[in-house]
Structures are given as C-alpha cells and as structure tokens.
C-alpha positions in Angstrom: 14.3 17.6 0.7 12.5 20.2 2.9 11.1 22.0 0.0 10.2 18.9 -1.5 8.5 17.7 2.0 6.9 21.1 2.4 4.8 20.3 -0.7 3.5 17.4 0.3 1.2 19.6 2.4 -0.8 20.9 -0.4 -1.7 17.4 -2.1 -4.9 15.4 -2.0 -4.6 12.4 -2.1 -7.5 9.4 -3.1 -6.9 5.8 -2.4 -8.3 3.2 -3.4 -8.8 -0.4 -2.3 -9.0 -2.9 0.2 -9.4 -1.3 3.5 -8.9 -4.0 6.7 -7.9 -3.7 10.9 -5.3 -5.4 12.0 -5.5 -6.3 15.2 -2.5 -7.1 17.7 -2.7 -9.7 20.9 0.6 -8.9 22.6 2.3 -11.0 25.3 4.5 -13.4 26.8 5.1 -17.3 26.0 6.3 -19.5 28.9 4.8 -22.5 28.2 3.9 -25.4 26.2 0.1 -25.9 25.9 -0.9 -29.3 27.2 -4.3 -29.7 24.8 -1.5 -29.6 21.7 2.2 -29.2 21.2 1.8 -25.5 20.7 2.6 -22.4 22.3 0.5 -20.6 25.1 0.7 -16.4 25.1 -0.3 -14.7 28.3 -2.0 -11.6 26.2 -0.7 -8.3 28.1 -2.3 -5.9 26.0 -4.9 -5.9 23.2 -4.8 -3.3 20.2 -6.7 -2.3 17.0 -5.1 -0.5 13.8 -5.9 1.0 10.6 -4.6 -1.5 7.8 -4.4 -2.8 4.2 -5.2 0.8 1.8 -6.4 2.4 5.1 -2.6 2.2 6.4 -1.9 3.9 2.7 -4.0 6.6 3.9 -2.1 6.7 7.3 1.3 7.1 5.7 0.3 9.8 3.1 -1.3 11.6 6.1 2.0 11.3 8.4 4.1 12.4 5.6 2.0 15.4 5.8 -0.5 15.4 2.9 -4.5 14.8 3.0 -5.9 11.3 2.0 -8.9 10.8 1.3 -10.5 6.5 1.6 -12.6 4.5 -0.9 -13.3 1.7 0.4 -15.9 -1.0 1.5 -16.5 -2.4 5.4 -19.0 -4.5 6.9 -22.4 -3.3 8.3 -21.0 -4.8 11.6 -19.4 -4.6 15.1 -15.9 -4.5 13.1 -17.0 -2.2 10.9 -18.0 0.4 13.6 -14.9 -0.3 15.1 -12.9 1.0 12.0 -14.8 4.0 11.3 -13.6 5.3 15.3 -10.3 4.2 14.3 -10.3 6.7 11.1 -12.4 8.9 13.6 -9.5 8.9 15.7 -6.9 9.9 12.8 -9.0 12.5 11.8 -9.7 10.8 8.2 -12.6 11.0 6.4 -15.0 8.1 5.8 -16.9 10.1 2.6 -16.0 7.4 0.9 -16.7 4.4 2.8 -19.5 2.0 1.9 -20.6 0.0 4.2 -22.2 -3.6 2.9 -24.3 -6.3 4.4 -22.9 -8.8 2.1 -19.2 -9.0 3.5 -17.8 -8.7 7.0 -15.3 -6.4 7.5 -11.2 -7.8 6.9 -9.7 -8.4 10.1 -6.2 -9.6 10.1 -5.3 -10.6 13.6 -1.4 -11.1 14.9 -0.5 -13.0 17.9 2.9 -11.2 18.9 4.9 -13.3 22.0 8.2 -11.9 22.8 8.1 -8.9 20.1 7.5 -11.7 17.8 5.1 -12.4 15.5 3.8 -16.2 15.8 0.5 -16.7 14.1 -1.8 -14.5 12.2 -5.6 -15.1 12.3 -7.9 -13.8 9.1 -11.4 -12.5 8.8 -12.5 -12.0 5.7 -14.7 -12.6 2.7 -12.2 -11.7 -0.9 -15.3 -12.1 -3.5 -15.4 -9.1 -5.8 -18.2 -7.2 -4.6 -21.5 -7.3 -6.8 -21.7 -4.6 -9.8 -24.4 -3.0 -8.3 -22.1 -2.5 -5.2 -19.3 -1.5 -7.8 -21.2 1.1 -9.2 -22.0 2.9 -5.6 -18.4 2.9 -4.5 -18.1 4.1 -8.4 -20.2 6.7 -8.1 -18.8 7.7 -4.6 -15.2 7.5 -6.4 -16.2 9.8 -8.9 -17.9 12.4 -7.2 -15.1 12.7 -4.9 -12.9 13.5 -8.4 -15.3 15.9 -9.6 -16.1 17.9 -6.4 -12.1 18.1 -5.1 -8.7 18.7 -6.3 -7.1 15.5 -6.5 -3.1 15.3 -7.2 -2.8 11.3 -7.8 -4.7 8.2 -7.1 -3.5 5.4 -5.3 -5.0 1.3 -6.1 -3.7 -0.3 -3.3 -5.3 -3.7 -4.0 -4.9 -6.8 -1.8 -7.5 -8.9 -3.8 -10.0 -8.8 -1.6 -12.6 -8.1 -3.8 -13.2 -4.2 -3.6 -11.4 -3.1 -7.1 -13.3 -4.7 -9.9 -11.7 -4.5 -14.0 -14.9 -2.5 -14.3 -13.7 0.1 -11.5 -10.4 0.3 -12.5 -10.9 1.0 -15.9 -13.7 3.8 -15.6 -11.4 5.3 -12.6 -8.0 5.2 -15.0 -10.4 6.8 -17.5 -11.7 9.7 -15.4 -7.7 10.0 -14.0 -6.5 10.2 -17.7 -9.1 12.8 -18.8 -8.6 14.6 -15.7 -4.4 14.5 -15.6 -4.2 12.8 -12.4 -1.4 10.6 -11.5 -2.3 6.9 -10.9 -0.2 4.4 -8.8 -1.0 0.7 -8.5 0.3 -1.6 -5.6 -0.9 -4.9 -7.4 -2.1 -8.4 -6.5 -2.4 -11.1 -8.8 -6.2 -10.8 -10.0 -6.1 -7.5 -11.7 -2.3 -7.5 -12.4 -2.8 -7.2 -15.7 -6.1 -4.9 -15.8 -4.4 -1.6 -14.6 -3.7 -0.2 -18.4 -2.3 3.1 -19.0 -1.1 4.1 -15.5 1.9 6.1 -14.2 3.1 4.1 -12.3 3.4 0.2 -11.7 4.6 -1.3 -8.5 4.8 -5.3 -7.9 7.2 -6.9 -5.9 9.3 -10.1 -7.5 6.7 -12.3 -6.5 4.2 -10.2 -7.9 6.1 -10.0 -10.9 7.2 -13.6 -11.7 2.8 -14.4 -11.3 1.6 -11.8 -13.0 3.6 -12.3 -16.5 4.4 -16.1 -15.6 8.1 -16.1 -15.9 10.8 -16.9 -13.8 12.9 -13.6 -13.1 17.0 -15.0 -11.6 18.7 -11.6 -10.4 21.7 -12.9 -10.4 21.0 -13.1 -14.5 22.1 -10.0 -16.0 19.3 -8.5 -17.9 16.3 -11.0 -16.8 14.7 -8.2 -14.8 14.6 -5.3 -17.4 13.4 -7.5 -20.4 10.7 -8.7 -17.7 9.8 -5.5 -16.8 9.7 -4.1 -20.5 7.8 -6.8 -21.3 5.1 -5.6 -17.9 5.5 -2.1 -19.2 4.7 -3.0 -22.9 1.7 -4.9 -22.3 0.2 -2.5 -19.9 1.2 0.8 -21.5 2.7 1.9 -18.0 4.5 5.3 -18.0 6.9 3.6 -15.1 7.6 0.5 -13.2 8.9 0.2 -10.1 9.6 -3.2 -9.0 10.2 -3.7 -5.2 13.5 -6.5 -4.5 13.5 -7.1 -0.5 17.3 -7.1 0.3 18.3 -5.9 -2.8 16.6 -2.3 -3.1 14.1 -1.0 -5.5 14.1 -1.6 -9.7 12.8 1.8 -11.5 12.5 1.4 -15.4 10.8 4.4 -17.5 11.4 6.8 -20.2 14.2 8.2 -18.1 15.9 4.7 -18.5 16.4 1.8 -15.6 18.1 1.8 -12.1 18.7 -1.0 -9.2 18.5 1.6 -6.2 20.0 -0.6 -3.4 18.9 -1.1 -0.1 19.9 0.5 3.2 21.4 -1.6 5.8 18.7 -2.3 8.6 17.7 -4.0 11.9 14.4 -5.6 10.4 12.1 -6.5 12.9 8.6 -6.8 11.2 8.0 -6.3 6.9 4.3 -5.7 7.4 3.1 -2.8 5.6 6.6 -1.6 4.3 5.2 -2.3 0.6 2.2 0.5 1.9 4.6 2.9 2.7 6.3 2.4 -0.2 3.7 3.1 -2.5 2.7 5.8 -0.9 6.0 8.0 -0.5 6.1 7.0 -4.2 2.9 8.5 -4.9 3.5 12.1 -2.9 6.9 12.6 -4.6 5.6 11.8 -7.9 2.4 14.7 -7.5 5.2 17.1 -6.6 7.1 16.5 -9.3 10.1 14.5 -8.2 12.4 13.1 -10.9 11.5 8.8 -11.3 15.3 7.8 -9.7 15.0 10.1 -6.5 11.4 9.2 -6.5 12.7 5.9 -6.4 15.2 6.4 -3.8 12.7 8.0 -1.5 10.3 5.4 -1.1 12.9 2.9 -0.8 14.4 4.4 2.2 10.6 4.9 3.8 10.1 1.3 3.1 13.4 0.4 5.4 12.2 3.0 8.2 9.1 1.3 8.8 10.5 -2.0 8.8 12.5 -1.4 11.8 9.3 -1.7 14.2 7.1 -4.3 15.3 3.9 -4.5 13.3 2.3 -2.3 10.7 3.3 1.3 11.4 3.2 5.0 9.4 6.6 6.2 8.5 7.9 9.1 10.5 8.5 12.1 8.4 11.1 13.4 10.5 13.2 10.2 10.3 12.7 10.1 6.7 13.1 13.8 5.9 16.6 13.1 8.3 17.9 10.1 6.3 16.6 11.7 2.6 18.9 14.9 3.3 22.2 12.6 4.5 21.3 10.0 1.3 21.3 13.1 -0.9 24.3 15.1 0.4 26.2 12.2 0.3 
C-alpha cells in the first residue's frame, strides 16, 4: 500500500465536469419560528468549500497526486469567490471558463446541531451553448496535448457543462492518446460515455439509466444488469456503488460484491467523489480491478464519517488499506 500510495505522486490528473461551492450555515436550533411551523438556526459560523468535480480535484490532490480542473463558473461575485477557494488549495484554474450566461452552482446547507436540515440551490443546469462547448473543448484539449496526463475523470452532475459533443471528442483524444477515462454518471449522458475504462453509477443511477428494476436480494439481477450497461457502452469495467452493501466490480477479470465497512455515518455528501477518485489514481498506477475496487470503497466510508463534504485523509486510508490487506 505505501508503494502503491507513493505513486500517486507522480500522476496528473484532468477532471472534468460540473464544478460548484457548497456553502455551510452552521448553528444551533432552539426554537420554533413563529411566521411558520419551522425551525429557527442561530448561524454560529459561515463557510465556503470547493464542491461537485472541484471536490474530485480536492480528493486526488489529498491523496497526493496533481489535478488539474475543466470546468465552467459564472462571470460573478460567486464566481470570484471560487477561484480564491482553488487559490487557496493551490489548484489551477487553466482550465476554468468563466461565462456570462450561467451563475455559478452554489449548493447551500443549513447544518443545526451537526445536522443537516435544509439545502438551498443556485444554479442554472442547461447544457452550455456549442460555441461555449467548443472553448472549454479547446481548453480540454490543449491541456492533453501540452501535459502528461495519466487518466481523465467525468464527474458529471448534469448541470450542463459535459455535452455528448464533449464527451465524445474527449473519449476520442483519451483513446488515441492511451489515457484512462472514469465516468461518475448522471442520468442525461448515462448512456453517451462509449468506450471508457471505467463506469461508475450508483443503484439509482443504474435502475434510470437502463430502465430496469435491479432487487439485490435476486441472485443474478445485478450482473445481467450490469453486462447488459457494459455491452451497450463497450466499457472496459463497471463499478457499481450499493450504499450499505459495498461496491459491485464486473470486468474482464470477472465480478465481485466487495462489502462494506462498518461505520458511524454522519453525512454521505461527496463520498461518491471520493470514490471516483481513489478509483481513478489506483487504476493510473496500475492496480488490479478487485483491490482497485476495495480501495475506493473504503475511501468512500472514511469520508462519510464527517459532517459535510470533505477530502479523504491519506493517512487514515493508507492506515485502514494496510490492516484490510494483511488481514
């Protein structure tokens, strides 16, 4: 696992997708409102983060390798606000464009009593226009021409910023160049992403995207749906992510339920980021599909253990990875 870790270091990384801050109002709850039977929250504290395929970018960099953002903000106060957040992380806004047409995403959570009790969002999810597609295009594909790039990430939240036309000149360039490409999928371009290494819905995602119902507790259901996915997309691997029940990895190398690690889950939000990402990094340094797998399966329970959308820790992780694999 150290060795394995140790290589993370020397991968770039590009993602892209639908870049958004989420932004916290933290506080107490002590009373009833009088206007409306609702709560009222006494906000303590006020916080900005990084979110949506920017959080990708935050997980890749705390495991320790270099990501580098495609993405689109708003020309406004929000926007500026997220560019001195990824000032802040020290990441790269190359590949940012910033448009007049859509505000910037803002996703914001009231949290009362280290819970979270309403979320508030901002946003505009049209697909951007093709002549904003090609300029994040041609951004996109300079970026793959000018560095070395060891896989691509699509973390798409259908928003609006990866178009069929962008994902299929971007899979082209990755195939011609060798690159590994992982998709986190929504439900607009589920079925656009042809040809990739790696697939990664959730159930939900799953049952939508192919319009079948998919019981676990029916033997068999979930590998003929997920050999059906992998047929009709031509997808190297599929990695299907089950909640309580683990991880599902199907490819060449044959199929696996990878269960779950006992937790004390306190928020979900952005575990499905860090799965895709520790997915991604073990993948570029050659990591066998089932430990792969494994891997990101455990990051996604790590994160899960905190209150709001947070980075794994690599030294947790690289902890629990050595004590999974001795065991």
């Amino acid at each position: 696992m150290k060795k394995l870790f140790q290589q993370f270091s020397n991968l770039n990384i590009l993602v892209i997708g639908d870049v958004m801050m989420d932004s916290y109002l933290w506080g107490n709850v002590d009373r009833i409102s009088p206007e409306a039977p609702v709560p009222v929250i006494s906000v303590q504290r006020k916080e900005n983060r990084l979110g949506g395929a920017a959080n990708v970018a935050l997980n890749i960099q705390a495991l320790g390798a270099n990501p580098i953002i495609c993405a689109v903000i708003g020309d406004d106060l929000e926007g500026d606000e997220f560019i001195r957040l990824m000032e802040a992380q020290n990441l790269s806004s190359e590949g940012l464009l910033r448009l007049t047409s859509r505000p910037t995403t803002v996703k914001t959570r009231v949290i009362g009593h280290h819970q979270q009790m309403l979320r508030i969002d901002a946003e505009v999810d049209r697909d951007i226009s093709q002549t904003e597609t090609v300029d994040l295009l041609s951004r996109i594909l300079l970026i793959i021409d000018e560095k070395k790039i060891d896989a691509i990430i699509f973390e798409d939240y259908d928003k609006g910023a990866i178009t069929e036309d962008l994902i299929d000149k971007v899979v082209l360039k990755a195939k011609q160049r060798n690159i590994i490409t992982v998709v986190d999928p929504k439900k607009r371009n589920f079925l656009r992403y042809k040809g990739v290494t790696l697939f990664k819905p959730n159930l939900k995602e799953l049952r939508e995207g192919l319009k079948i119902d998919v019981n676990l507790k029916n033997p068999g259901e979930l590998e003929t749906a997920v050999a059906k996915l992998q047929q009709v997309l031509n997808a190297e691997k599929v990695m299907v992510t089950l909640s309580e029940h683990g991880v599902f990895m199907q490819s060449a190398a044959g199929h696996q339920i990878i269960p779950a690690h006992i937790r004390n889950i306190a928020d979900v939000s952005g575990a499905g980021d860090t799965v895709i990402s520790t997915a991604a990094l073990c993948l570029a340094a050659g990591l066998d599909d089932f430990k792969t797998a494994a891997i990101a399966n455990l990051a996604g329970g790590l994160v899960c253990e905190h209150v709001g959308v947070v980075p794994i820790d690599l030294n947790q992780l690289s902890k629990e990875a050595n004590s999974l694999f001795v065991d």
